[in-house]
N, CA and C atoms of all chains as a GROMACS GRO file, in nm:
protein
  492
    1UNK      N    1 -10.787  -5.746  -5.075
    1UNK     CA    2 -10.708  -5.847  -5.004
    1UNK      C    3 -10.801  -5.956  -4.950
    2UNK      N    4 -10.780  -6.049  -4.926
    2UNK     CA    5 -10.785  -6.189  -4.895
    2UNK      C    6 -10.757  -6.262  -4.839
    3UNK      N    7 -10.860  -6.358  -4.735
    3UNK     CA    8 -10.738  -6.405  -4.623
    3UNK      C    9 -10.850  -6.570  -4.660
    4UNK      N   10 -10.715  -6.664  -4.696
    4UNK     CA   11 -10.754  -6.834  -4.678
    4UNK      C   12 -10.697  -6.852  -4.603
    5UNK      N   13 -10.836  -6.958  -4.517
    5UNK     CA   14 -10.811  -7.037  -4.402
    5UNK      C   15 -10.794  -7.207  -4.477
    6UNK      N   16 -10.642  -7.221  -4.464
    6UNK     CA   17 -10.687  -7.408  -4.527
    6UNK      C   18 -10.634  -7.520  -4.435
    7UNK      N   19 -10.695  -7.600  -4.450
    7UNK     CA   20 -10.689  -7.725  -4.321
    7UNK      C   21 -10.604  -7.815  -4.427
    8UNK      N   22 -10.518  -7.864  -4.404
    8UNK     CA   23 -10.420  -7.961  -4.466
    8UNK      C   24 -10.480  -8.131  -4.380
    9UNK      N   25 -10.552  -8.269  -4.414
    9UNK     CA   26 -10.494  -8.330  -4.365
    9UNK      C   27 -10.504  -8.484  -4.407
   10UNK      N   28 -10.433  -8.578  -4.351
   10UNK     CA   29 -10.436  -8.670  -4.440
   10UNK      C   30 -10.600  -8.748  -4.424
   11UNK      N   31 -10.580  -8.852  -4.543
   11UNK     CA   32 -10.709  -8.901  -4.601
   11UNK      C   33 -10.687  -9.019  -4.477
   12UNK      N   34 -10.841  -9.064  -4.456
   12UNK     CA   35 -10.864  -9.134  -4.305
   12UNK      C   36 -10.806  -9.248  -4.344
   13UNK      N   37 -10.780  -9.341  -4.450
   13UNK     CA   38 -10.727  -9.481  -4.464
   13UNK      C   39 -10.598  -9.464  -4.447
   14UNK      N   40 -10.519  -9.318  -4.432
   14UNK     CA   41 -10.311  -9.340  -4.408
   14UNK      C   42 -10.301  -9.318  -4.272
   15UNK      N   43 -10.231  -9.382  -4.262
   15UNK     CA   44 -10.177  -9.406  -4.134
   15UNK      C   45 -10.132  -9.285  -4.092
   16UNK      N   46 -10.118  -9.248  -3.908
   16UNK     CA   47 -10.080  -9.145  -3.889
   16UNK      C   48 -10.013  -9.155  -3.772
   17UNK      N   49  -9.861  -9.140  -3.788
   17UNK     CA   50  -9.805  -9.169  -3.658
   17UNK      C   51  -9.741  -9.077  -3.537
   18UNK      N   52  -9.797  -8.918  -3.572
   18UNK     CA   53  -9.814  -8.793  -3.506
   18UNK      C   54  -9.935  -8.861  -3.412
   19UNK      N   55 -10.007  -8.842  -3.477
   19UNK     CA   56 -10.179  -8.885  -3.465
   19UNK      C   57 -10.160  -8.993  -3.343
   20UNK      N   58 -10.087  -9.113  -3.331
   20UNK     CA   59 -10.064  -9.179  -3.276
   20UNK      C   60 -10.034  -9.138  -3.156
   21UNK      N   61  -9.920  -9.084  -3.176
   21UNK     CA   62  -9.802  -9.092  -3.036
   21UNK      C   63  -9.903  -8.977  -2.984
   22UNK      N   64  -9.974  -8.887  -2.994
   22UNK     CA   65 -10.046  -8.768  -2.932
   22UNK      C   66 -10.142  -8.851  -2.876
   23UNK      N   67 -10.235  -8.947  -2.929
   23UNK     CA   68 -10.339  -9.037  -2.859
   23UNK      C   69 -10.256  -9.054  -2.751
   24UNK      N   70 -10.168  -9.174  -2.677
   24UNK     CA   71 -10.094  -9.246  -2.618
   24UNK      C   72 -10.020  -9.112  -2.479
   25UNK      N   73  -9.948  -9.004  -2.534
   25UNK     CA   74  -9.957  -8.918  -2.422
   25UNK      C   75 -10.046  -8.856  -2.407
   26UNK      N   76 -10.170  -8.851  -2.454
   26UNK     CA   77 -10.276  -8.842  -2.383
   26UNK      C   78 -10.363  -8.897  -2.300
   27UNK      N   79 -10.323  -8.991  -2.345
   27UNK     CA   80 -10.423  -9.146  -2.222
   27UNK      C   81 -10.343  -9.091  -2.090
   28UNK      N   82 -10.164  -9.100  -2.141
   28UNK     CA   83 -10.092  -9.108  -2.031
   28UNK      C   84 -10.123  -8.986  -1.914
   29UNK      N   85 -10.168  -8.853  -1.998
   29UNK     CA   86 -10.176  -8.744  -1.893
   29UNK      C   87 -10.306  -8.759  -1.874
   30UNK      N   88 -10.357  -8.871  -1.849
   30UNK     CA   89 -10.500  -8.905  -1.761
   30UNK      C   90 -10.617  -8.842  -1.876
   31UNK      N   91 -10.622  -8.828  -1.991
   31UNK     CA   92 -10.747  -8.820  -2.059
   31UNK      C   93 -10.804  -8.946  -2.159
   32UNK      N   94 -10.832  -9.055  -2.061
   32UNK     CA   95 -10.864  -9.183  -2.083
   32UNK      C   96 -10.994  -9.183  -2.162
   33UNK      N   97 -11.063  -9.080  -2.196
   33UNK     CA   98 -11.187  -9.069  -2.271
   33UNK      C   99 -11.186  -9.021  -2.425
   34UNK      N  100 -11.024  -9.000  -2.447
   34UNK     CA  101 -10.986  -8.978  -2.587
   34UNK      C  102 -11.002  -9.116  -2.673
   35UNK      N  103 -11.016  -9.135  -2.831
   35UNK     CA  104 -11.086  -9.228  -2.846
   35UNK      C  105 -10.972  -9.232  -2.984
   36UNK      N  106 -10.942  -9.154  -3.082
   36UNK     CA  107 -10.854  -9.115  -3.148
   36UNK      C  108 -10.845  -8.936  -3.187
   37UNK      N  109 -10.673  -8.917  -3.237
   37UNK     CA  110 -10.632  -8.781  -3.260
   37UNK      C  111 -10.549  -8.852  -3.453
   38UNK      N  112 -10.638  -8.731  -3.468
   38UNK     CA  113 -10.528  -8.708  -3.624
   38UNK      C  114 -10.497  -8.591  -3.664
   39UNK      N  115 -10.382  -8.548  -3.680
   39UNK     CA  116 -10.315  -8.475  -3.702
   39UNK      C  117 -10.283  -8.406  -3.909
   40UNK      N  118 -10.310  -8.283  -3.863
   40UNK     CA  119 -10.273  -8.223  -3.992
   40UNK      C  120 -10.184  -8.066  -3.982
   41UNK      N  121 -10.205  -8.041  -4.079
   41UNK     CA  122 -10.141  -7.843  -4.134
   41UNK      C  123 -10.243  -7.814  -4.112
   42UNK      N  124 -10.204  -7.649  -4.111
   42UNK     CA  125 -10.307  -7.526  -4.101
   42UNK      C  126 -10.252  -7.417  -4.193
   43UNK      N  127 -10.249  -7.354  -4.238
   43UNK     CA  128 -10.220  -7.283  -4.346
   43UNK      C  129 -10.312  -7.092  -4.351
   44UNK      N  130 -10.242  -6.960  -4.301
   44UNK     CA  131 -10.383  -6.854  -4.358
   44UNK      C  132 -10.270  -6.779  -4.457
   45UNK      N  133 -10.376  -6.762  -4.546
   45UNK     CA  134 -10.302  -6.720  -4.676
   45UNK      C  135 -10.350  -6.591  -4.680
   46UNK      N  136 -10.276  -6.445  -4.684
   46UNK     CA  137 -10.300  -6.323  -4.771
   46UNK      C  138 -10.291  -6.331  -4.928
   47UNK      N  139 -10.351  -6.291  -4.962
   47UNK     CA  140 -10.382  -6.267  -5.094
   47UNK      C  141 -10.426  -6.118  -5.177
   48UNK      N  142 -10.390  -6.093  -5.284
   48UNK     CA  143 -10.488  -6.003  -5.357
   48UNK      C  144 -10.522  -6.071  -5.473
   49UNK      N  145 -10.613  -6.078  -5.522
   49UNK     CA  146 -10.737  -6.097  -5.627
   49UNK      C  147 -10.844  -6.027  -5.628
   50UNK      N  148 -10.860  -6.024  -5.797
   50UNK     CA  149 -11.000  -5.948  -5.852
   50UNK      C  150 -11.137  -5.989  -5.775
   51UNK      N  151 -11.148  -6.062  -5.716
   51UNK     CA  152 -11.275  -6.136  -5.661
   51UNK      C  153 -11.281  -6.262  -5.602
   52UNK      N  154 -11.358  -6.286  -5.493
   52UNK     CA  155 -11.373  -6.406  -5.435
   52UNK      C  156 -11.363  -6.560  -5.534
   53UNK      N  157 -11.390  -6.533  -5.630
   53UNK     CA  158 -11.380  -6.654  -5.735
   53UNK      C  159 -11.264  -6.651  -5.755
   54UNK      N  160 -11.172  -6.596  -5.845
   54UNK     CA  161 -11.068  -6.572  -5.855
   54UNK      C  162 -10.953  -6.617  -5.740
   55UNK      N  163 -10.953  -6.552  -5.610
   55UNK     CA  164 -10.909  -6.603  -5.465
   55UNK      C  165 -10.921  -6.729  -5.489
   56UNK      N  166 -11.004  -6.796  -5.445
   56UNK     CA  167 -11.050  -6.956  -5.429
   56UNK      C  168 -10.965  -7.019  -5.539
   57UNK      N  169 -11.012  -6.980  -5.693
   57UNK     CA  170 -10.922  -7.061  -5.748
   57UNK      C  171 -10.749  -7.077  -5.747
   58UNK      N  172 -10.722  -6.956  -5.706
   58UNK     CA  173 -10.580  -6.921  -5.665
   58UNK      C  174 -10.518  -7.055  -5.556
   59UNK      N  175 -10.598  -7.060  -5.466
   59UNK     CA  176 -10.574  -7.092  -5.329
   59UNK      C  177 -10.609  -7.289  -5.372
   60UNK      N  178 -10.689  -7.293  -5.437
   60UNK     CA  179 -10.728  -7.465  -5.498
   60UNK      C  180 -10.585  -7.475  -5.588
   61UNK      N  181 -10.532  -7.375  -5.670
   61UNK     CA  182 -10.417  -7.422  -5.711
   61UNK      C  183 -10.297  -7.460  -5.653
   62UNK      N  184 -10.303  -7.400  -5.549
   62UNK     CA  185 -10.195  -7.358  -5.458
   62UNK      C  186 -10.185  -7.505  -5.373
   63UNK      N  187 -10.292  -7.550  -5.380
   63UNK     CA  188 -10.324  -7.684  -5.288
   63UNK      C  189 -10.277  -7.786  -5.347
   64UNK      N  190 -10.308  -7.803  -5.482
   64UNK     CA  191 -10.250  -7.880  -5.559
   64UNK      C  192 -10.076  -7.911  -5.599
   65UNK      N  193 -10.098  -7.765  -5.599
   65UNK     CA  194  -9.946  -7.719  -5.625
   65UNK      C  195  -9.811  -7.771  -5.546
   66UNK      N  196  -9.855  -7.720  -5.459
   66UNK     CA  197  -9.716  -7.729  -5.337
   66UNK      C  198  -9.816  -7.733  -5.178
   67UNK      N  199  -9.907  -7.710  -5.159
   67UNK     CA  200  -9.908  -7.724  -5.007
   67UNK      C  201  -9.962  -7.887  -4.963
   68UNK      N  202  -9.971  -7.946  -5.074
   68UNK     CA  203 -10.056  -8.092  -5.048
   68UNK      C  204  -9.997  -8.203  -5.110
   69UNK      N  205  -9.996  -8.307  -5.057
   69UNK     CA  206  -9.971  -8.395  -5.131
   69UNK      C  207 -10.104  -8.482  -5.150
   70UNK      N  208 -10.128  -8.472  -5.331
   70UNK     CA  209 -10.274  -8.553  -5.317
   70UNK      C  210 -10.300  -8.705  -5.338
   71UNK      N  211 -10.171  -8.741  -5.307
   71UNK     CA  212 -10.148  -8.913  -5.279
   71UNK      C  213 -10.233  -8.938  -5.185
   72UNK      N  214 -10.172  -8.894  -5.076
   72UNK     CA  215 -10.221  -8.928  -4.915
   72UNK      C  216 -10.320  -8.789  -4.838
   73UNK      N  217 -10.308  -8.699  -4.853
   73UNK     CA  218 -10.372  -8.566  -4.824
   73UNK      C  219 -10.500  -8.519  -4.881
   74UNK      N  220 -10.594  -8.481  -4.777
   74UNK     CA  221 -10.726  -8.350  -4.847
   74UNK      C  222 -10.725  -8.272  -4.780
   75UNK      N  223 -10.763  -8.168  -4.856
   75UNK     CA  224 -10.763  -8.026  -4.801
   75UNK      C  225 -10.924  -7.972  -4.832
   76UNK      N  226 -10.935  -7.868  -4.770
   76UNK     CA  227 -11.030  -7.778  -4.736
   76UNK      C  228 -10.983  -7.653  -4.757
   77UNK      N  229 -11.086  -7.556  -4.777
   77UNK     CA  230 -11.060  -7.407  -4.717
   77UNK      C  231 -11.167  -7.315  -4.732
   78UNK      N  232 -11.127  -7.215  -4.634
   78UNK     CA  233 -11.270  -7.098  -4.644
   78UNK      C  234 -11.161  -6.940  -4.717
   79UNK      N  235 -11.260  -6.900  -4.782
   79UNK     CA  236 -11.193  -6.750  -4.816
   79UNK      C  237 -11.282  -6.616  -4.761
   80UNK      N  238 -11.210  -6.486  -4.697
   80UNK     CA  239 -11.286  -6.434  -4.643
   80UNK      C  240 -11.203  -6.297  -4.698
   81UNK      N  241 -11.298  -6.195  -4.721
   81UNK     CA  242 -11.243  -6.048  -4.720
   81UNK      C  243 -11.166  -6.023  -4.621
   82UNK      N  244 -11.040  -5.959  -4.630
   82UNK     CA  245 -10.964  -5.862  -4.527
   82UNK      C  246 -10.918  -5.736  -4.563
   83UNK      N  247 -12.011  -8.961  -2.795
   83UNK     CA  248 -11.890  -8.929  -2.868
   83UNK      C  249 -11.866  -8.754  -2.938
   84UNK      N  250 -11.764  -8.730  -2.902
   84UNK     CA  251 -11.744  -8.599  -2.949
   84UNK      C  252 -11.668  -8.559  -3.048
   85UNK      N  253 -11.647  -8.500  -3.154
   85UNK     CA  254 -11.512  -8.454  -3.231
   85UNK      C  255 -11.536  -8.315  -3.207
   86UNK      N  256 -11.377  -8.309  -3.156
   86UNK     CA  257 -11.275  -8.151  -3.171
   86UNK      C  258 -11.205  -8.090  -3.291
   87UNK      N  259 -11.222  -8.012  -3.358
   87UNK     CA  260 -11.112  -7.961  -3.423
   87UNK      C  261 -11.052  -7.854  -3.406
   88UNK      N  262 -10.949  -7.881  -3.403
   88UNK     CA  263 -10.838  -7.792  -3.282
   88UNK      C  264 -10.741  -7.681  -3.404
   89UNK      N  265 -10.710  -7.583  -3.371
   89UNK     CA  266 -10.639  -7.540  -3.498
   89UNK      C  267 -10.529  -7.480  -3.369
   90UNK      N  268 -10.389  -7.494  -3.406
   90UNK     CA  269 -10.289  -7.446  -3.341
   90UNK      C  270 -10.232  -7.297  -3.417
   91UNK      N  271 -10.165  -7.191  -3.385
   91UNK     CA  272 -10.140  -7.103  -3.513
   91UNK      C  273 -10.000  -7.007  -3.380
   92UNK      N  274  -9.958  -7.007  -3.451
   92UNK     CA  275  -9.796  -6.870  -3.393
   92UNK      C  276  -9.859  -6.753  -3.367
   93UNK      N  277  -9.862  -6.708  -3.247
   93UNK     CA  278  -9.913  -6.537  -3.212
   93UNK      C  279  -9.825  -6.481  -3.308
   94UNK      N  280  -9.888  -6.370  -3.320
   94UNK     CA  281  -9.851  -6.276  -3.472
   94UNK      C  282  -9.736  -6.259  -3.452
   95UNK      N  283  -9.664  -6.207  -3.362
   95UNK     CA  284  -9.533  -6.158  -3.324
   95UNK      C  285  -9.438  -6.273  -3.351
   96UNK      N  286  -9.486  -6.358  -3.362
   96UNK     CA  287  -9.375  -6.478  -3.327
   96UNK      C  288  -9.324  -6.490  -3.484
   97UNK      N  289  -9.188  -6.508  -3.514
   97UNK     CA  290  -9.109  -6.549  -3.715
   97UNK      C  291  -9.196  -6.652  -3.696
   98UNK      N  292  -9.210  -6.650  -3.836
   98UNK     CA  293  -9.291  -6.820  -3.899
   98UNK      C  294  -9.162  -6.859  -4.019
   99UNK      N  295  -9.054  -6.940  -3.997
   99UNK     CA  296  -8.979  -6.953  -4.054
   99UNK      C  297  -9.052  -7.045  -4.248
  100UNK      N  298  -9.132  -7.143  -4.173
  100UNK     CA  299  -9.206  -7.238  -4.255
  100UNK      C  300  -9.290  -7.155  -4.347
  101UNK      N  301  -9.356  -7.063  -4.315
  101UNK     CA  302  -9.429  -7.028  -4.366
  101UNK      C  303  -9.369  -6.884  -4.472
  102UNK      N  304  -9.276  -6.809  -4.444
  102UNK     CA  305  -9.183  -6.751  -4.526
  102UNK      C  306  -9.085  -6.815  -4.618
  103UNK      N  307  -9.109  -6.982  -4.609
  103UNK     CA  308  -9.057  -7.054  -4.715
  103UNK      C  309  -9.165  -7.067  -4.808
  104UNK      N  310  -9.269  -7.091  -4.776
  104UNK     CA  311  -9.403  -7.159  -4.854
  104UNK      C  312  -9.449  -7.055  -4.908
  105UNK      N  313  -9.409  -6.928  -4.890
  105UNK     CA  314  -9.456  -6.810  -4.924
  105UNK      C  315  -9.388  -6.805  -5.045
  106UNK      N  316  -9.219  -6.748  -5.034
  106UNK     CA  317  -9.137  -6.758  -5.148
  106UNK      C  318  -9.187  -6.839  -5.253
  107UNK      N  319  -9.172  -7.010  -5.194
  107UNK     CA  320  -9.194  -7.074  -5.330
  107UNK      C  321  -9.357  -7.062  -5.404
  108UNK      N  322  -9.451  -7.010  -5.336
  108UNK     CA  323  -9.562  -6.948  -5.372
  108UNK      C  324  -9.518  -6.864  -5.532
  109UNK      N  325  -9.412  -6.801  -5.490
  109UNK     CA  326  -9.420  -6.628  -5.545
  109UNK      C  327  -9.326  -6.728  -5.662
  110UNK      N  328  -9.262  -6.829  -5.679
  110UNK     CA  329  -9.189  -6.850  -5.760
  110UNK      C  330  -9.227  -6.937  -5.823
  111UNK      N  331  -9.339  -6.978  -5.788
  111UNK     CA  332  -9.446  -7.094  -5.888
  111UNK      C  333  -9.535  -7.003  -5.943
  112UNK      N  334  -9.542  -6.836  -5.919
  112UNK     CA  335  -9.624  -6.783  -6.046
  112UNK      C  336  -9.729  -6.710  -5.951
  113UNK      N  337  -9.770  -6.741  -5.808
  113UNK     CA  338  -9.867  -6.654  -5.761
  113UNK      C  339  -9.800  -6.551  -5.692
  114UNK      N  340  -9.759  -6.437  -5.712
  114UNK     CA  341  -9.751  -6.325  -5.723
  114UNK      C  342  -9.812  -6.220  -5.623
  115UNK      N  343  -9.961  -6.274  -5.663
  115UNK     CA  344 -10.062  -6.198  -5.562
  115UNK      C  345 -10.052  -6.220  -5.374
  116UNK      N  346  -9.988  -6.334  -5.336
  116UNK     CA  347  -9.967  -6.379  -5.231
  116UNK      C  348  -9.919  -6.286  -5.124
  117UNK      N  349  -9.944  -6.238  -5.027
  117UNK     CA  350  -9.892  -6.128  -4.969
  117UNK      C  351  -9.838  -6.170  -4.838
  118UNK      N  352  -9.887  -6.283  -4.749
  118UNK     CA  353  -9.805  -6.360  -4.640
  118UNK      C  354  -9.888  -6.503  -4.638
  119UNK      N  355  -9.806  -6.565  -4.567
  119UNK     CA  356  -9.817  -6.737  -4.486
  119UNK      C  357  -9.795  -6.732  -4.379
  120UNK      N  358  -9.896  -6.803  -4.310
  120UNK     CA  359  -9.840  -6.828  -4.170
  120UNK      C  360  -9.851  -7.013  -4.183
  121UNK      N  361  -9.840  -7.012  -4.101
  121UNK     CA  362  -9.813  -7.216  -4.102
  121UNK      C  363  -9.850  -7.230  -3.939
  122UNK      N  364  -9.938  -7.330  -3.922
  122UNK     CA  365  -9.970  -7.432  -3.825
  122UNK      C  366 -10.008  -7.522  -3.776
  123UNK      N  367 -10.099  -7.582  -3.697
  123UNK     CA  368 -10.127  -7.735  -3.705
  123UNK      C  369 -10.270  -7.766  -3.669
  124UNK      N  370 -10.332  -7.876  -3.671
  124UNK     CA  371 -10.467  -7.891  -3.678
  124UNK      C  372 -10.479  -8.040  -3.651
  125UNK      N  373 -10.548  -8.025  -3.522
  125UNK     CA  374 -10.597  -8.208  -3.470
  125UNK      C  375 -10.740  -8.234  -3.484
  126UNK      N  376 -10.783  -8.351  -3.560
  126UNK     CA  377 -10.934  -8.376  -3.513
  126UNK      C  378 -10.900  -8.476  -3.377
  127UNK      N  379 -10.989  -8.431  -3.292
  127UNK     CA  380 -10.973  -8.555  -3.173
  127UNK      C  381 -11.128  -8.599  -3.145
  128UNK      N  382 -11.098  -8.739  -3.156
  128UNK     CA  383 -11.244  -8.797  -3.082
  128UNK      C  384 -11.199  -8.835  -2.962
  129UNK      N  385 -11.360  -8.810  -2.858
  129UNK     CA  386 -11.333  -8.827  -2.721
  129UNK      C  387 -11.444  -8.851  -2.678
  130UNK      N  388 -11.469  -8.939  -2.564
  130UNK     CA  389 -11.595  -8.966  -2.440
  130UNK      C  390 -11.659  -8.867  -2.363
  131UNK      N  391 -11.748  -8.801  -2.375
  131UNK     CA  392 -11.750  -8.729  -2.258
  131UNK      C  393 -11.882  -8.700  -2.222
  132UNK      N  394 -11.963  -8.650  -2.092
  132UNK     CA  395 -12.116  -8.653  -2.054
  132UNK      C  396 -12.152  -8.557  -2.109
  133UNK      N  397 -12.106  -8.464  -2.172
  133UNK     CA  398 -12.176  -8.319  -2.224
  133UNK      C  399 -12.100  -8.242  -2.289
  134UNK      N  400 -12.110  -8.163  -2.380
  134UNK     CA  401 -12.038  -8.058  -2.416
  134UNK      C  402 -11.949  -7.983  -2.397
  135UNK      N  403 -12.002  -7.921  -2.275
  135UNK     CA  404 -11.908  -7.824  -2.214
  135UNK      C  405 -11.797  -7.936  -2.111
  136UNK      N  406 -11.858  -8.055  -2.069
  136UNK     CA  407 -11.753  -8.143  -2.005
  136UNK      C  408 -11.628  -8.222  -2.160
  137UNK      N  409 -11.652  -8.186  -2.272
  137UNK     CA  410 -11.555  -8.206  -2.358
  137UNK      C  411 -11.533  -8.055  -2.395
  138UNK      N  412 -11.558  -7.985  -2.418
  138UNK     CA  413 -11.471  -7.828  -2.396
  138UNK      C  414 -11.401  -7.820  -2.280
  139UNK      N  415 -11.407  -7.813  -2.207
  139UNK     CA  416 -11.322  -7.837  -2.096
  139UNK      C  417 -11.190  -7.949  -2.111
  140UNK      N  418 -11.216  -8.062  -2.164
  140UNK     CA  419 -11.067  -8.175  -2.152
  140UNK      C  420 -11.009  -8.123  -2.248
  141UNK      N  421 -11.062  -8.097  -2.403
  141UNK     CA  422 -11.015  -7.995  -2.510
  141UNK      C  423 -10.915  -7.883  -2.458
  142UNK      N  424 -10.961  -7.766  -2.384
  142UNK     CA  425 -10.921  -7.686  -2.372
  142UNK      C  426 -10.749  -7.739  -2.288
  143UNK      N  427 -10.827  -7.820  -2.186
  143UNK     CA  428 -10.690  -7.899  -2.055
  143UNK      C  429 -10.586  -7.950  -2.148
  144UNK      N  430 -10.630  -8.015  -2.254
  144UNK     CA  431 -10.525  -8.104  -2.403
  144UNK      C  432 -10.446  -8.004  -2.446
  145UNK      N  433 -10.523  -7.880  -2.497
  145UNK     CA  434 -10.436  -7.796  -2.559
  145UNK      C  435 -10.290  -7.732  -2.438
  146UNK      N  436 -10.373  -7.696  -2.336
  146UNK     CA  437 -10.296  -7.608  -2.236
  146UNK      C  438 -10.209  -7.730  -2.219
  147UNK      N  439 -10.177  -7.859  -2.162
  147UNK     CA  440 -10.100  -7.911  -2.140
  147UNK      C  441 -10.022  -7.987  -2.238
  148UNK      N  442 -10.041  -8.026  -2.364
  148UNK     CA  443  -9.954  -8.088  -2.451
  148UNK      C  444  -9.987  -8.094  -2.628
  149UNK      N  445 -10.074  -7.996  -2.656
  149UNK     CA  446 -10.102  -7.946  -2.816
  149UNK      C  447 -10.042  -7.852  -2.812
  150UNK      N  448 -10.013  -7.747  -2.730
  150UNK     CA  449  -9.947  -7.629  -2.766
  150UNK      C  450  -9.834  -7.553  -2.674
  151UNK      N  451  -9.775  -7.506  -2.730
  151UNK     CA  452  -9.637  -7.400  -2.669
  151UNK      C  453  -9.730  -7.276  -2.650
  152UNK      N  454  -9.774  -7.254  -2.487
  152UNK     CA  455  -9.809  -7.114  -2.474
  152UNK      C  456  -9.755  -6.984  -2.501
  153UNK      N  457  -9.649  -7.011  -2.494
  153UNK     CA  458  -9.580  -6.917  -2.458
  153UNK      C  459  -9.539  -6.845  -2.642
  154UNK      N  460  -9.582  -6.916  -2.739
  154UNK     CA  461  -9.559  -6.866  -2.838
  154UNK      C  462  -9.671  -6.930  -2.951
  155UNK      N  463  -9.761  -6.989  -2.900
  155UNK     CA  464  -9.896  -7.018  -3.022
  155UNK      C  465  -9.976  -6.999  -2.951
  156UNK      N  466 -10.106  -6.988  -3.013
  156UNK     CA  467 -10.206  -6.936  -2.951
  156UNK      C  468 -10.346  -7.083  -3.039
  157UNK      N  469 -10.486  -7.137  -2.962
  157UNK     CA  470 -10.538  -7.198  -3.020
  157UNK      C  471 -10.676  -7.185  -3.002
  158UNK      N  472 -10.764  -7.215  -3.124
  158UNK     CA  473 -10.876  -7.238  -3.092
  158UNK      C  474 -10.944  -7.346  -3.145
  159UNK      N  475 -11.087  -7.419  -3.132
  159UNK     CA  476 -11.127  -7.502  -3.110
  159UNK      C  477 -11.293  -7.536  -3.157
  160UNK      N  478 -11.317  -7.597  -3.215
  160UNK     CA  479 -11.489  -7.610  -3.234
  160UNK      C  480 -11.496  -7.750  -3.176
  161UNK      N  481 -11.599  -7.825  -3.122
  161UNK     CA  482 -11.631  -7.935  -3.032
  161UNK      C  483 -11.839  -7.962  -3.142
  162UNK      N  484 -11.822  -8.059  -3.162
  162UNK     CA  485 -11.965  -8.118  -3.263
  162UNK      C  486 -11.957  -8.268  -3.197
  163UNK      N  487 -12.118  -8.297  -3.221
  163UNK     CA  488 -12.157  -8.434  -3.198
  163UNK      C  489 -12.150  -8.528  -3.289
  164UNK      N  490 -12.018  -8.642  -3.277
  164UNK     CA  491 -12.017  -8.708  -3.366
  164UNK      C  492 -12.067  -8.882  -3.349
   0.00000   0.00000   0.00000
């Protein structure tokens, strides 16, 4: 078994208007030293696969597949034994 | 200047409705091996601050007061010199 950790988030040139409005009530609840927030997914995946190679490529498909959009989105991830 | 990356995630106990969708359509695009999803969220934040532990600290105050629902996610955090 297999556990991916993947960070979903968008690419720094798209706009982000989560990202935004979280800056702005943050100034407001007095943390005036925030500078910018961007916002993404988090994603931990169980898995079984023959091997850590195998996993990874599973989980890069999977990214492609359906958890990302690779218009506007990059992703990351770590894979770890469980 | 500091960057945070913040990862938000559902204490185990809590349904992950999102993530028992992303799971299914996992299993119906062919990966099989997939055994659960959880789903959550992830901020980079840049921020001002005199030291480290004085930006672990506003980090931590961000999350407790308006990144997260205590009462049903749980978060953690890495803080680097950017």
């Amino acid at each position: 078994m297999w556990l991916a950790k993947v960070i979903v988030s968008l690419k720094p040139v798209v706009n982000d208007p989560p990202g935004i409005t979280i800056h702005g009530a943050l100034r407001t609840l007095g943390f005036t030293g925030v500078q910018s927030v961007r916002s993404g997914k988090y994603f931990e995946i169980r898995l079984d696969a023959d091997d850590e190679a195998a996993a990874r490529q599973q989980i890069d498909a999977m990214c492609k597949q359906l958890l990302t959009n690779p218009v506007i989105e990059e992703y990351r991830f770590t894979v770890e034994h469980a």
